[in-house]
Structure formats: structure tokens, C-alpha cells
DSSP file (Angstrom, degrees, kcal/mol; ACC not computed):
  #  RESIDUE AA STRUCTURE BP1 BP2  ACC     N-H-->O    O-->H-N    N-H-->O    O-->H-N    TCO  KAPPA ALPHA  PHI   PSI    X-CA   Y-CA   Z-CA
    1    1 A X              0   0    0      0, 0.0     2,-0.5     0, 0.0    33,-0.0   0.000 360.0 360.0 360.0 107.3   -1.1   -7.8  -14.1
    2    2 A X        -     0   0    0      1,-0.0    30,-0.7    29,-0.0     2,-0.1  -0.433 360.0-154.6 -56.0 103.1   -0.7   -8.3  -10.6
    3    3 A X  B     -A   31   0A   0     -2,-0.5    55,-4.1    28,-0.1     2,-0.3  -0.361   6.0-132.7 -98.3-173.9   -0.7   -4.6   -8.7
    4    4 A X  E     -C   57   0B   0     26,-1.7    26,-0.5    53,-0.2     2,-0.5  -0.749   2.0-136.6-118.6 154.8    0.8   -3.6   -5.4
    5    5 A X  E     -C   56   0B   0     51,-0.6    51,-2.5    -2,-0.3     2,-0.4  -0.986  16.5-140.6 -89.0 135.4   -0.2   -1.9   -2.5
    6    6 A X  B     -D   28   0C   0     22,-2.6    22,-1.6    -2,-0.5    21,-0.7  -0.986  20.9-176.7-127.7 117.5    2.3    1.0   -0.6
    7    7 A X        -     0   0    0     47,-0.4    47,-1.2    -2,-0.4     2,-0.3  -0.192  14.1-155.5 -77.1 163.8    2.1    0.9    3.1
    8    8 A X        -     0   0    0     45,-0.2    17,-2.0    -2,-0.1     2,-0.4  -0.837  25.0-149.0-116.7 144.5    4.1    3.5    5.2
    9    9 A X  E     -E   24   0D   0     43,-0.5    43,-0.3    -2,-0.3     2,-0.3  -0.871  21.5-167.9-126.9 161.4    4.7    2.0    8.5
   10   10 A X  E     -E   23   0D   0     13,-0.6    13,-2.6    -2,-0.4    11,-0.0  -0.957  14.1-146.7-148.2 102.7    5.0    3.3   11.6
   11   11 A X  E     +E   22   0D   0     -2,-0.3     2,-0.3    11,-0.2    11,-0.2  -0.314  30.8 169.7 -79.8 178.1    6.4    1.1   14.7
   12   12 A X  E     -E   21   0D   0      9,-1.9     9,-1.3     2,-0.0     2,-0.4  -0.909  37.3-114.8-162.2-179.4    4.6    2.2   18.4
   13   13 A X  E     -E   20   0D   0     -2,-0.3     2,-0.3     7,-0.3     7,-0.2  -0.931  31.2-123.9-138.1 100.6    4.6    0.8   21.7
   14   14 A X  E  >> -E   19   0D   0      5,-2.7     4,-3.8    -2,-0.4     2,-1.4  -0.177  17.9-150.2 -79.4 131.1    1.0   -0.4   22.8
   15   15 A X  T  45S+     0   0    0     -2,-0.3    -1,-0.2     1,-0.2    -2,-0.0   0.082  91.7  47.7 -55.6  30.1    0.1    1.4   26.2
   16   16 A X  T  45S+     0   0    0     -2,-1.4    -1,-0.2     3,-0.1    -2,-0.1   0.242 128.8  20.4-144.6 -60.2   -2.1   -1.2   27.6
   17   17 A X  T  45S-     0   0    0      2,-0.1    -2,-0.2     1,-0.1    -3,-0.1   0.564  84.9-131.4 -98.1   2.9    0.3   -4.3   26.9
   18   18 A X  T  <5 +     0   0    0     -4,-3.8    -3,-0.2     1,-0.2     2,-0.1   0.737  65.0 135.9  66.5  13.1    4.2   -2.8   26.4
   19   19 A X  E   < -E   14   0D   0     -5,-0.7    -5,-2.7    -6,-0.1     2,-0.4  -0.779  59.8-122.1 -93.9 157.8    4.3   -5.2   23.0
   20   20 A X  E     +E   13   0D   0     -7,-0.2     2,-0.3    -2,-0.1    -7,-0.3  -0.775  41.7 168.3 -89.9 140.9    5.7   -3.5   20.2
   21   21 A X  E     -E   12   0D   0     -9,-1.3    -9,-1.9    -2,-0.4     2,-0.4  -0.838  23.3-118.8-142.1 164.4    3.4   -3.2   17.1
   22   22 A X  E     -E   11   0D   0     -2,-0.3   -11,-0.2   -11,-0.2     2,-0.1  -0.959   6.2-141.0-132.0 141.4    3.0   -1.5   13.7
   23   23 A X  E     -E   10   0D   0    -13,-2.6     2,-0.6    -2,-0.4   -13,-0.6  -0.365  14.3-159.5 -77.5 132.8    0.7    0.8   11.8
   24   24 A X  E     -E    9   0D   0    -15,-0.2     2,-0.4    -2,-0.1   -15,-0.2  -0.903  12.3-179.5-113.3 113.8    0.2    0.1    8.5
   25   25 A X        -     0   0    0    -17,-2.0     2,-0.0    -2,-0.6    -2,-0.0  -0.821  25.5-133.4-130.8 112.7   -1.2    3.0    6.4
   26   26 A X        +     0   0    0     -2,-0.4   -19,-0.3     1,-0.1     3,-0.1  -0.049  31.6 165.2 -63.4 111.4   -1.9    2.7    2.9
   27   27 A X        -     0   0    0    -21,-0.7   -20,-0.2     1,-0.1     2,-0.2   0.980  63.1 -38.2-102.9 -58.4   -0.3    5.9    0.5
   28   28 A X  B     -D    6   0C   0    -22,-1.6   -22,-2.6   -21,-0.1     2,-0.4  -0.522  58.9 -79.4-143.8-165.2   -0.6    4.4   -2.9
   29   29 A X  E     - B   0  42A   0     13,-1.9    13,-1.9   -24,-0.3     2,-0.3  -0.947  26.1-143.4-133.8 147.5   -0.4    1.2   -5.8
   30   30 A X  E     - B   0  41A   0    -26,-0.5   -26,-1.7    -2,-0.4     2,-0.5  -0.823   8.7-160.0-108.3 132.2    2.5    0.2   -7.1
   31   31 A X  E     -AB   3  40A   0      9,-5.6     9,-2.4    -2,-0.3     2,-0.2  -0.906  25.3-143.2-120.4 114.6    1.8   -0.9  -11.3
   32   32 A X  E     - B   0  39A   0    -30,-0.7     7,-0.3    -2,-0.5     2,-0.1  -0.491  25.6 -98.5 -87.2 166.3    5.1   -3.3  -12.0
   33   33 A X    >   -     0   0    0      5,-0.7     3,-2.5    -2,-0.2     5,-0.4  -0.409  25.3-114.3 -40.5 121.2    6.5   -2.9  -15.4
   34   34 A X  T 3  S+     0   0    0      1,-0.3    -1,-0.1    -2,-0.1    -2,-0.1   0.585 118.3  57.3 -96.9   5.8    5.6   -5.4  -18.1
   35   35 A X  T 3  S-     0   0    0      3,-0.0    -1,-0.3     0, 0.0    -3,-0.0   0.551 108.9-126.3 -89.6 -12.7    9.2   -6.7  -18.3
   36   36 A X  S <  S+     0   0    0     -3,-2.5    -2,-0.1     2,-0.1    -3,-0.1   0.064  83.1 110.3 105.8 -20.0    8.9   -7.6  -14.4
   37   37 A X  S    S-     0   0    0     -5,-0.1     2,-0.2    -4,-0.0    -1,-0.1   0.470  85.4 -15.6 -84.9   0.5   12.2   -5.5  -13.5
   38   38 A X        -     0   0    0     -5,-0.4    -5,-0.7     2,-0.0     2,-0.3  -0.787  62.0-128.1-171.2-149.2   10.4   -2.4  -11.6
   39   39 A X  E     -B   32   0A   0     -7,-0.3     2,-0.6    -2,-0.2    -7,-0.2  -0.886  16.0-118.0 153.1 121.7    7.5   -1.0  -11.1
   40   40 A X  E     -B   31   0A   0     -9,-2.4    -9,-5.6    -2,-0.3     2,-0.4  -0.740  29.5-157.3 -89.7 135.7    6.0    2.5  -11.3
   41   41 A X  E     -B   30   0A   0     -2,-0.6     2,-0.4   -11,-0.2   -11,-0.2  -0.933   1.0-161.8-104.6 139.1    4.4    4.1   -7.6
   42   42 A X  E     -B   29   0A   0    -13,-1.9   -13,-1.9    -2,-0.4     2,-0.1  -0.995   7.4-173.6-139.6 137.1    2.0    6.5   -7.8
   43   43 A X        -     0   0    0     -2,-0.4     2,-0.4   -15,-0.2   -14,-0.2   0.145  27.6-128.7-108.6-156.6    1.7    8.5   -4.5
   44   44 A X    >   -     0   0    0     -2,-0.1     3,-0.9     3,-0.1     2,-0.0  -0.846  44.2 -85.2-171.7 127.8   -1.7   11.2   -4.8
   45   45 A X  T 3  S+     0   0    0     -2,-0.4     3,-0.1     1,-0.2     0, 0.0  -0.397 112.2  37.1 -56.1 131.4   -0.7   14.9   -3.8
   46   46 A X  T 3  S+     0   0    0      1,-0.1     2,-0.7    -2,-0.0    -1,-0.2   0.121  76.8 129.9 120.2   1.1   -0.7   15.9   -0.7
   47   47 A X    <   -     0   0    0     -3,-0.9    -3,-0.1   -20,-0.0     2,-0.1  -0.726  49.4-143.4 -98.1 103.5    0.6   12.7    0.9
   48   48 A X        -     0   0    0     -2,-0.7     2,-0.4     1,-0.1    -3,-0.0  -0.241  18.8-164.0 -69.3 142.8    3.6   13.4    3.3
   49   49 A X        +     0   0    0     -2,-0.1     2,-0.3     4,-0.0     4,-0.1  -0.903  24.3 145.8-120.6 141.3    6.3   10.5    3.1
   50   50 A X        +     0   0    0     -2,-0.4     2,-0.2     2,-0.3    -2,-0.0  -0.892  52.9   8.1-169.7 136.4    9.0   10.0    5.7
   51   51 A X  S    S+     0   0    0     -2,-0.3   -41,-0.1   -43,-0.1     2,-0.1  -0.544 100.3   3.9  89.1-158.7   10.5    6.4    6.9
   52   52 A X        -     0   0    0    -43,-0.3   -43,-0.5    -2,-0.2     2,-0.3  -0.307  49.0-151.9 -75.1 144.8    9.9    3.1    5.6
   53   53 A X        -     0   0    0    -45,-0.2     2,-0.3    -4,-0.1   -45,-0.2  -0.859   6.2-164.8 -48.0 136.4    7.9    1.7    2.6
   54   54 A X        -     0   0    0    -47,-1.2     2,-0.8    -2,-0.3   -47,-0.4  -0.858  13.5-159.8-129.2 156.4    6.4   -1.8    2.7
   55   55 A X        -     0   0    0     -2,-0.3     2,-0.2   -49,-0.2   -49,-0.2  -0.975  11.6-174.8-133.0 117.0    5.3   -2.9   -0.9
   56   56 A X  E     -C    5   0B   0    -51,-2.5   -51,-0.6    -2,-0.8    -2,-0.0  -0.727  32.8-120.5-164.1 145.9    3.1   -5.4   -1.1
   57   57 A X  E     -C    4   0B   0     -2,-0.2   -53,-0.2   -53,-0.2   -54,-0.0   0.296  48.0-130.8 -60.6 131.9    1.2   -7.7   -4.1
   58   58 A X        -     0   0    0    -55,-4.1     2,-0.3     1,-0.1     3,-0.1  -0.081  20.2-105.8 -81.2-167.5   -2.5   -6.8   -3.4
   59   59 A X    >   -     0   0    0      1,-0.2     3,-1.9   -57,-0.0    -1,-0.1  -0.898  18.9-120.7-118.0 157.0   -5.1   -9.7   -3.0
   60   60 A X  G >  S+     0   0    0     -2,-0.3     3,-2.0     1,-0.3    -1,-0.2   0.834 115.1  62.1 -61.0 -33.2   -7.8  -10.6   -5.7
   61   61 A X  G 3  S+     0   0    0      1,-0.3    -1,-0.3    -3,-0.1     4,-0.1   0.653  91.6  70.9 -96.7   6.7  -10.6   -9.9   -3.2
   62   62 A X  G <  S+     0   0    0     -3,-1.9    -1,-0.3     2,-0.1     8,-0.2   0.553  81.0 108.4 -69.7 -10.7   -9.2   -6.1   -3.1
   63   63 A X  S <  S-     0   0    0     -3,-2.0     6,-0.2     6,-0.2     2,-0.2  -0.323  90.5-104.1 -86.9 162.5  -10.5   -5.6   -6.3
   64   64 A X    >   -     0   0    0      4,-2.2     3,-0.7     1,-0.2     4,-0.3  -0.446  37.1-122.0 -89.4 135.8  -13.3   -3.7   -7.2
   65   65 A X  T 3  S+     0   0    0      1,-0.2    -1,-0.2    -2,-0.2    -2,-0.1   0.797 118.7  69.6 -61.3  -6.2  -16.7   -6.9   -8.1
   66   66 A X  T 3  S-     0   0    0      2,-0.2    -1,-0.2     1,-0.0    -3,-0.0   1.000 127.5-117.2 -70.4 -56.7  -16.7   -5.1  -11.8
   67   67 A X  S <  S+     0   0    0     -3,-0.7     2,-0.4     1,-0.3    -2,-0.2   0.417  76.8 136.6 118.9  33.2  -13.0   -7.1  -11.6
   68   68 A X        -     0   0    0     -4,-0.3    -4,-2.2     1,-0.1    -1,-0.3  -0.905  63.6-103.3 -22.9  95.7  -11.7   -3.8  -11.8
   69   69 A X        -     0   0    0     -2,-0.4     2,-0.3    -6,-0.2    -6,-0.2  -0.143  36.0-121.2 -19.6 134.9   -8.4   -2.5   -9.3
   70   70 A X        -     0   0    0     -8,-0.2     2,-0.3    -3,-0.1     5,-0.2  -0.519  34.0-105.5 -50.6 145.1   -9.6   -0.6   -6.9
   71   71 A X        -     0   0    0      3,-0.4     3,-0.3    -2,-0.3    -1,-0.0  -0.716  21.5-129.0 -92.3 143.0   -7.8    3.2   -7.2
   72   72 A X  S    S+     0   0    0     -2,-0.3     3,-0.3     1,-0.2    -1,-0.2   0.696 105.8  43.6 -40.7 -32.8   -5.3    3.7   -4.7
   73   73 A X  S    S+     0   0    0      1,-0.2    -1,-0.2   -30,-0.1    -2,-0.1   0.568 120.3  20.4 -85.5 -45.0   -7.0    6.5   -4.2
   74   74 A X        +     0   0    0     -3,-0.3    -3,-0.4     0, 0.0     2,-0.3  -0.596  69.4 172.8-155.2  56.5  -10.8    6.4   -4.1
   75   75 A X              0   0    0     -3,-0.3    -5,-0.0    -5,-0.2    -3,-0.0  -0.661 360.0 360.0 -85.1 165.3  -11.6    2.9   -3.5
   76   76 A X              0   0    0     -2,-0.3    -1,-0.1     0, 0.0    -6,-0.0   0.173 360.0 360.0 153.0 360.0  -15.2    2.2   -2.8
């Protein structure tokens, strides 16, 4: 089962060069469904949401070496 990572993004304007850039800051995992058609998010209390979500399929080498997910939450 392939899991997700959920960004919030945030666009800015960097002061040193005028280019426009974006912050990516990571609120939860996304666990998809085992029929493929959705996906459950799970957010951790106390995380304000506002704007955009970016969803995206996390990489093997995010995982924990036990071959474990990392938690969304308390990776380490």
C-alpha cells in the first residue's frame, strides 16, 4: 500500500531575488482505500488548515529502515 504525504502550501515572494516560490509544510498522510477510489487523511489536533492541499505518493526512502511508514506525526 502506497501512502501519501499532505503538504499545505503557501506561495511567497523571495526578498533577495523577486522570484516567486512555495513553502511546502507537511500536516499529515494520506492512507488510500483498498478499492483505489479515495483515500482517508488524517490531520493530528491542533493543526490549523486554510488554502491549498498538495497530496502527494510518499517515496520508499521516507520510510522508517524497520520498512515501517514513518507516522505523519512523529517521524524519527
Amino acid at each position: 500500500m502506497n501512502l501519501f504525504n499532505i503538504y499545505i502550501t503557501e506561495d511567497y515572494s523571495d526578498k533577495t531575488t523577486g522570484e516567486d516560490k512555495t513553502n511546502f509544510t507537511k500536516v499529515g498522510t494520506g492512507f488510500p482505500h483498498q478499492d483505489g477510489k479515495g483515500m482517508n487523511i488524517v490531520i493530528p489536533e491542533g493543526i490549523a488548515l486554510s488554502g491549498r492541499l498538495l497530496v502527494r505518493e510518499r517515496k520508499a526512502n521516507e520510510d522508517k529502515p524497520d520498512g515501517k511508514a514513518a507516522d505523519a506525526f512523529n517521524e524519527g
